[in-house]
Backbone bond lengths (Angstrom), bond angles and torsions (degrees), N, CA, C in turn:
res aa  C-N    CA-C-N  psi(-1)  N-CA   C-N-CA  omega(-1)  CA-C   N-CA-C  phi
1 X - - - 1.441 - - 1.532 108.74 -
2 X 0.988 139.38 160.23 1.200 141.39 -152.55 1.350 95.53 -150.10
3 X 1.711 141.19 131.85 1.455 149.40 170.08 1.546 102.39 -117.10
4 X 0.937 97.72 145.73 1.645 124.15 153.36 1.691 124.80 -104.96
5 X 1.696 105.14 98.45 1.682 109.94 170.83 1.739 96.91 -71.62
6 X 1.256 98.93 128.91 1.800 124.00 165.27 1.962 88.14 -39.86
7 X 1.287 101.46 -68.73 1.016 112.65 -151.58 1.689 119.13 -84.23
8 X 1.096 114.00 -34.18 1.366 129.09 175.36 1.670 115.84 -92.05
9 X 1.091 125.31 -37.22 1.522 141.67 158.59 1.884 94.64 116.00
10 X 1.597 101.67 -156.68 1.077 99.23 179.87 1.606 147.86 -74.94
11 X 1.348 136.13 103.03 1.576 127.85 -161.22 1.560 96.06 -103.08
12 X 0.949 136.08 91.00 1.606 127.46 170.15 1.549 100.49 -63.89
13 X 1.067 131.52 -37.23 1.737 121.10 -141.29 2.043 95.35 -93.41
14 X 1.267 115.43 -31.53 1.520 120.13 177.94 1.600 104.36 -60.60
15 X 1.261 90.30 152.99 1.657 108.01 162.78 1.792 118.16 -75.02
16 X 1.533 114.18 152.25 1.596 101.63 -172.72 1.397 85.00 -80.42
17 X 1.506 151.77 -4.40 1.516 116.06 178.94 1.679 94.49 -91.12
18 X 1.204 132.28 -31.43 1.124 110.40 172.89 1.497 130.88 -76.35
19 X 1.387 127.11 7.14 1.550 156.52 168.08 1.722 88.06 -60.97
20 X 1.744 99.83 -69.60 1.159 95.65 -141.90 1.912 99.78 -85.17
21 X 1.013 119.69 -28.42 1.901 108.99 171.08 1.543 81.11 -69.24
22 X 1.377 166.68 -132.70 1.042 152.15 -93.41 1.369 148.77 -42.68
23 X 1.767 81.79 -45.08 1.988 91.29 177.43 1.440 83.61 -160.78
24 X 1.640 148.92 -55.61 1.243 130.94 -161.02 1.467 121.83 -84.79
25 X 1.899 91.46 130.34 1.900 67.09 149.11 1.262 132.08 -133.83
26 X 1.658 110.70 -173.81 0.957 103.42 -167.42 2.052 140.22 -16.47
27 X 0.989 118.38 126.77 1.693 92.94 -177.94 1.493 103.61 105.83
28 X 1.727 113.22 -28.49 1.334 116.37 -169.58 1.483 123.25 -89.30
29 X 1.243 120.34 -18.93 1.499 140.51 -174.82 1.334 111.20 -111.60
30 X 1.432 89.79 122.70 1.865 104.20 -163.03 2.078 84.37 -125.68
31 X 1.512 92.33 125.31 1.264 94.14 150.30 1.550 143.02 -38.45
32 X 1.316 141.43 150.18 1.987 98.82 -175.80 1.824 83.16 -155.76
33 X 1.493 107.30 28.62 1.805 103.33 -167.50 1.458 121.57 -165.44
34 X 0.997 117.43 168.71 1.652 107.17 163.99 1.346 122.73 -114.72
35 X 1.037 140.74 148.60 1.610 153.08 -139.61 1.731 88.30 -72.82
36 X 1.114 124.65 -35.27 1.527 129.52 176.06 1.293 116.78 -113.86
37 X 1.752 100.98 116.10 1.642 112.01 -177.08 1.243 113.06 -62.73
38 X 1.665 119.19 -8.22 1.625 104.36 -154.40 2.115 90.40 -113.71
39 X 1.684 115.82 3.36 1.164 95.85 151.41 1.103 159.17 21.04
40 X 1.640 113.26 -99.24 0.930 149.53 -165.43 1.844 105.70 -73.10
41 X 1.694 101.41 -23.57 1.021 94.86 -168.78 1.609 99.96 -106.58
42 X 0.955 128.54 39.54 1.528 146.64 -161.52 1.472 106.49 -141.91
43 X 1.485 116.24 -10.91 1.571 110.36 -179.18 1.609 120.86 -81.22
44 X 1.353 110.20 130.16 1.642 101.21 -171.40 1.024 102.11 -99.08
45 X 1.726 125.09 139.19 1.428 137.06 163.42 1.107 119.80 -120.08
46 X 1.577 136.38 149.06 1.025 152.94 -175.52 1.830 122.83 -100.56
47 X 1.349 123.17 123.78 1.506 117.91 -170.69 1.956 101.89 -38.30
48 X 1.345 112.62 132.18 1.346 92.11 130.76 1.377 148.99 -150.50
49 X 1.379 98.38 71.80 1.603 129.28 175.69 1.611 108.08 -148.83
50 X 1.329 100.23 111.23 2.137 97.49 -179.77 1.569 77.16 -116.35
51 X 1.116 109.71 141.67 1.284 117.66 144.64 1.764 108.59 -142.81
52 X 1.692 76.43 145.26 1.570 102.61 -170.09 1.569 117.29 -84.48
53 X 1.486 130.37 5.11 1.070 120.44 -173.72 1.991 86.46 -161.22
54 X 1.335 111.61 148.19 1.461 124.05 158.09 1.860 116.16 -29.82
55 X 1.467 110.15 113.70 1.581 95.68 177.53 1.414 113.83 -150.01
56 X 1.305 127.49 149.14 1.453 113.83 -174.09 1.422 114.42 -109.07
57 X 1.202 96.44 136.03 1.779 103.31 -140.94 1.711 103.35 -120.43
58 X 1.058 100.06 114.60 1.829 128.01 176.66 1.732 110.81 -113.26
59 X 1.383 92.43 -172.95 1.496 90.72 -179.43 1.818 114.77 155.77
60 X 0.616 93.50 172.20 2.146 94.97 -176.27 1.865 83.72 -141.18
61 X 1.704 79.37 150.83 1.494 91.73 -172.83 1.916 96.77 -143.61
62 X 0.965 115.79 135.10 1.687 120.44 -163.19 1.467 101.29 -158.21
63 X 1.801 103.56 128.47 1.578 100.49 159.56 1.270 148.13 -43.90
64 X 1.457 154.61 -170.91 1.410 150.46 159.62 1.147 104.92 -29.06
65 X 1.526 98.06 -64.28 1.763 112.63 -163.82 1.661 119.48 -53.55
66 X 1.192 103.95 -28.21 1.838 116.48 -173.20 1.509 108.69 117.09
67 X 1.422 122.79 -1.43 1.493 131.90 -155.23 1.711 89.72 -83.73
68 X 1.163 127.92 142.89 1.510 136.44 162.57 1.227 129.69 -58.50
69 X 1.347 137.53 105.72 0.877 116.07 159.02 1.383 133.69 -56.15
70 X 1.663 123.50 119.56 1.827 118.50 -171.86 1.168 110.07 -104.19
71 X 0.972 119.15 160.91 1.848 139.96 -178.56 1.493 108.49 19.25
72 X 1.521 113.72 61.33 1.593 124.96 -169.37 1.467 102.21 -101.01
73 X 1.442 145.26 118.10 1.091 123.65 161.01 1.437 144.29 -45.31
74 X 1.057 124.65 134.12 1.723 114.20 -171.82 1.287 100.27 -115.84
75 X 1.080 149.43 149.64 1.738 158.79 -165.57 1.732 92.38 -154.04
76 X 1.386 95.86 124.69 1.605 115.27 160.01 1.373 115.70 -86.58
77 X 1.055 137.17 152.52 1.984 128.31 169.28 1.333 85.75 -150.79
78 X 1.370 82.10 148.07 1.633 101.45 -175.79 1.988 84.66 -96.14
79 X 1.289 100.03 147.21 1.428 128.14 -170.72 1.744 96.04 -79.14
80 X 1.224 120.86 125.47 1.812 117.00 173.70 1.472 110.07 -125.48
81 X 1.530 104.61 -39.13 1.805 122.26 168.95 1.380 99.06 -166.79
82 X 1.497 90.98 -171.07 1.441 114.98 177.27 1.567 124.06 -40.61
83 X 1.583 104.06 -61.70 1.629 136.48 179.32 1.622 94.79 -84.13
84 X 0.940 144.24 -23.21 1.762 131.72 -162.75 1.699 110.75 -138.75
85 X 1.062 97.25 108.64 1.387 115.73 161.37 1.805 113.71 -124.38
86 X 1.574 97.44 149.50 1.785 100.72 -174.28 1.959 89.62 -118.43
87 X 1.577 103.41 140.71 1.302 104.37 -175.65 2.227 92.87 -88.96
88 X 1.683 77.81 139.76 1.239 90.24 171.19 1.544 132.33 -117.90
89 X 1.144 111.17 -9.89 1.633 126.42 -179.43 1.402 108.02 -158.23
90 X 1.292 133.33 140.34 1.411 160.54 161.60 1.412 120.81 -119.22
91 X 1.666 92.79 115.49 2.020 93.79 167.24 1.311 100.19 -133.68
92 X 1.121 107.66 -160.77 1.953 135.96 161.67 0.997 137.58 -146.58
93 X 1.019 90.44 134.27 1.969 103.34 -162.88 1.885 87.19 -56.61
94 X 1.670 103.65 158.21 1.259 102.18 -177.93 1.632 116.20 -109.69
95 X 1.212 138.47 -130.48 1.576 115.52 178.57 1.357 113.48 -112.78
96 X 1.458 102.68 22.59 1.906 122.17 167.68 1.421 86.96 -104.24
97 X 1.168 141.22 -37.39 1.971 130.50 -163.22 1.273 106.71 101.11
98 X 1.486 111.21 1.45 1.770 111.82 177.93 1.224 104.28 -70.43
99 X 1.496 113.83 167.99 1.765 127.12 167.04 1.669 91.32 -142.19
100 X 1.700 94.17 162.51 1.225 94.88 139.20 1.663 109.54 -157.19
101 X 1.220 141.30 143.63 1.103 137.27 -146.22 1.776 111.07 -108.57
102 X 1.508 99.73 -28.29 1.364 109.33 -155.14 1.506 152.70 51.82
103 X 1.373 137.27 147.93 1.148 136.14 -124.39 1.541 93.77 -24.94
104 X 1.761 112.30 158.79 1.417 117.73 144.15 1.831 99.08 -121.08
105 X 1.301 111.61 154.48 1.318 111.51 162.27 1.756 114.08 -79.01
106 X 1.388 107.82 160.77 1.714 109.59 -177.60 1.624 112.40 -51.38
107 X 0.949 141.98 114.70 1.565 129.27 172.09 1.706 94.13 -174.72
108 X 1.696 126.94 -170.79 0.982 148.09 177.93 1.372 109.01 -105.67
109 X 1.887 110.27 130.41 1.187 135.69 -161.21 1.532 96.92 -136.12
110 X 1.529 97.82 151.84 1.763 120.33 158.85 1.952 101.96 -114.82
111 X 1.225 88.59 111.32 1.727 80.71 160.57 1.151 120.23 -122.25
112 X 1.929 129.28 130.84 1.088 135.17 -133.00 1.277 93.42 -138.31
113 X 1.261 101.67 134.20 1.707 105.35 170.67 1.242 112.11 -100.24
114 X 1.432 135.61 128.43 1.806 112.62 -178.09 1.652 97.29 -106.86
115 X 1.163 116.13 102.92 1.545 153.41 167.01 1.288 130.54 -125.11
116 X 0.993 102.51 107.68 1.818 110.40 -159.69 1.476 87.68 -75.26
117 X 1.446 102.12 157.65 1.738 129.80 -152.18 1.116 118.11 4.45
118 X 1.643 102.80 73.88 1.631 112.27 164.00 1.815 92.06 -161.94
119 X 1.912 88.02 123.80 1.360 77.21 173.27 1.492 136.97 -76.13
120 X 1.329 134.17 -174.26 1.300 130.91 167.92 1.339 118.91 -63.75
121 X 1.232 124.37 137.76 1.581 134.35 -179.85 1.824 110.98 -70.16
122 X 1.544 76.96 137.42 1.879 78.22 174.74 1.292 119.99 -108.33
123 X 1.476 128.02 -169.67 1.558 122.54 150.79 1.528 106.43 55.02
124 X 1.326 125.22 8.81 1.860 105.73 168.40 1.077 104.63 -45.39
125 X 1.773 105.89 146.46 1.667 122.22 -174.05 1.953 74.75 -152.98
126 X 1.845 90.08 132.25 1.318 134.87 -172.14 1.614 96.57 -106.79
127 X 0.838 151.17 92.47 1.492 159.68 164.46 2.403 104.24 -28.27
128 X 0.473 104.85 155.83 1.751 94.68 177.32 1.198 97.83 -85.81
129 X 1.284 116.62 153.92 1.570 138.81 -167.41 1.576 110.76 112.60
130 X 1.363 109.00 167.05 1.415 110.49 179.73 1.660 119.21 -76.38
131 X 1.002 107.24 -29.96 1.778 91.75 172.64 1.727 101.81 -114.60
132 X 1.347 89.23 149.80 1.581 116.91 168.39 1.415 115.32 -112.15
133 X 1.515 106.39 112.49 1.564 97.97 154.81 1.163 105.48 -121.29
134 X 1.687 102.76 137.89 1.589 124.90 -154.90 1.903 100.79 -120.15
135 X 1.415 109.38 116.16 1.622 115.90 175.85 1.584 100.78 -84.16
136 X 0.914 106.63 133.84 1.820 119.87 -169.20 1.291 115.98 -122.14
137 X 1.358 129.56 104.48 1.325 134.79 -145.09 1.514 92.67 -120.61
138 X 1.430 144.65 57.57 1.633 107.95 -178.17 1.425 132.75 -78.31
139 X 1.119 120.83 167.60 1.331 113.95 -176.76 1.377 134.36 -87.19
140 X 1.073 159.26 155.72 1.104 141.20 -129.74 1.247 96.71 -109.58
141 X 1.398 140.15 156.41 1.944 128.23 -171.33 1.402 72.70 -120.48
142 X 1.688 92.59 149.73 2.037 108.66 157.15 1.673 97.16 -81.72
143 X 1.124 97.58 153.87 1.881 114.86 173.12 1.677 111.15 -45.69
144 X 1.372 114.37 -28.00 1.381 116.78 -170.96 1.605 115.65 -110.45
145 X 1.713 109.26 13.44 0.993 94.93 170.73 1.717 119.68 -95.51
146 X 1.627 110.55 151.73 1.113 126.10 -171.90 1.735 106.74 -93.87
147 X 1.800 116.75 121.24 0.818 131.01 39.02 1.591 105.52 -117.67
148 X 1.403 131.13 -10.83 1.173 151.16 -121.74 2.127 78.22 -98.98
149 X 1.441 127.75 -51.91 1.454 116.31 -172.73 1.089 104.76 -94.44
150 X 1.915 139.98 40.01 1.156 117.89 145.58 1.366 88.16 -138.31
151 X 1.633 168.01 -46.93 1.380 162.15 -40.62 1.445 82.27 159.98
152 X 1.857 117.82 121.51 1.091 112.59 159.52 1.221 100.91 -81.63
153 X 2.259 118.15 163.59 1.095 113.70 -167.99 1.601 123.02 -57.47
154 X 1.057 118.19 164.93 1.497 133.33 -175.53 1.737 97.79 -110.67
């Protein structure tokens, strides 16, 4: 497990009773990990964008509220399994929250927004025809949810 002292910074290798007679106190040591480093690399995800035919793929992406997400990175990965995806395209949303990625060929995709506390979008559905523009709503993660507040996205 790994802690974070407010005040002292990070000691992974100490004990929390020796954290706390040492330098923290109480109130001061925030968890910041999971007891297993290799985690993160154990999380299974599922495509969610298949498309069945070649399409060129745009889209606006905005919080609950309707507010835009701006200059957010978006990463395409081509889908391989559960544990393995290879990134295949990178853009940024611009200072409307639009993207646009351009052509993808037909196959299985993860598309990831990296926006801190909001989870990843599921279930994109591409309408048939050659371009897709996709409205991207994600949902907002609480601080304590697992995998999204310790595991960068997958």
């Amino acid at each position: 497990m790994r802690y974070l002292c407010r005040r002292c910074g990070i000691l992974p290798s100490l004990t929390v009773s020796f954290l706390l007679s040492a330098c923290c106190l109480p109130g001061q040591l925030v968890q910041i990990g999971p007891s297993d480093p290799q985690v993160c690399e154990n999380v299974k995800v599922h495509p969610n964008l298949v498309l069945d035919v070649a399409v060129d793929l745009g889209g606006h992406v905005e919080d609950p509220s309707g507010a835009a997400l701006v200059h957010k990175r978006i990463e395409v990965r081509k889908y391989i399994s559960e544990v393995k995806q290879s990134s295949f395209r990178q853009v940024q949303t611009d200072g409307n929250g639009d993207f646009s990625v351009g052509v993808l060929p037909a196959g299985k995709y993860r598309l990831l927004i990296f926006a801190r506390g909001f989870k990843q979008p599921r279930d994109l559905q591409c309408k048939s025809g050659k371009i897709c523009k996709l409205n991207v709503v994600p949902a907002v993660a609480p601080t304590d949810t697992f995998p999204e507040s310790v595991c960068s996205p997958k």
